[in-house]
N, C-alpha and C positions, 0 to 999 in steps of 0.2 A: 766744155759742156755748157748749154745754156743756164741761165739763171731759174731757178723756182720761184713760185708762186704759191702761196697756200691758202686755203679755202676763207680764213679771217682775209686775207689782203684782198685776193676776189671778189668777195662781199663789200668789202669796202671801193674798189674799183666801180663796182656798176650800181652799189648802193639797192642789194637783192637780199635775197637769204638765203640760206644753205640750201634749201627745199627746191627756190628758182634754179640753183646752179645745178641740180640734180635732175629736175625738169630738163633744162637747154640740154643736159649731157645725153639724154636719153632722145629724144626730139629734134635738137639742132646739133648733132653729135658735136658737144661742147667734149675736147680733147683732154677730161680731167681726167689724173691717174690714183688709182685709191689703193692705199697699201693695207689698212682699215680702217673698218668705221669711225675712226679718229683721225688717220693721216691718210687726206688730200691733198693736192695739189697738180699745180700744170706748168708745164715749161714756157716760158716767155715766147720763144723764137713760135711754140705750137700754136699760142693765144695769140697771136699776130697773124697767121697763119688763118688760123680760125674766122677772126674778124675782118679781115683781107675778105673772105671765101663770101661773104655776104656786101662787099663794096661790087663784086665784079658780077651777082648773079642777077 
């Protein structure tokens, strides 16, 4: 199984807030999976995925 990510590491990845990452999720269907309002996160292999989808469009 891919590796996780969670919404501190995210924030600190693109140097955003929680509210940005909630923004793109809903907008730029950012692939984040939310168990509850406390546990986020996203799979590596999806977040590569994701940021790939915006090289090639």
């Amino acid at each position: 199984m891919s590796e996780r990510l969670s919404i501190e590491e995210l924030k600190k990845i693109y140097g955003v807030t929680e509210r940005t990452l909630n923004t793109w999720k809903k907008t730029k269907s950012l692939p984040l999976l939310q168990i509850s309002s406390q546990h986020k996160y996203i799979y590596k292999d999806d977040l590569m995925k994701w940021e790939k989808s915006f090289i090639h469009s």
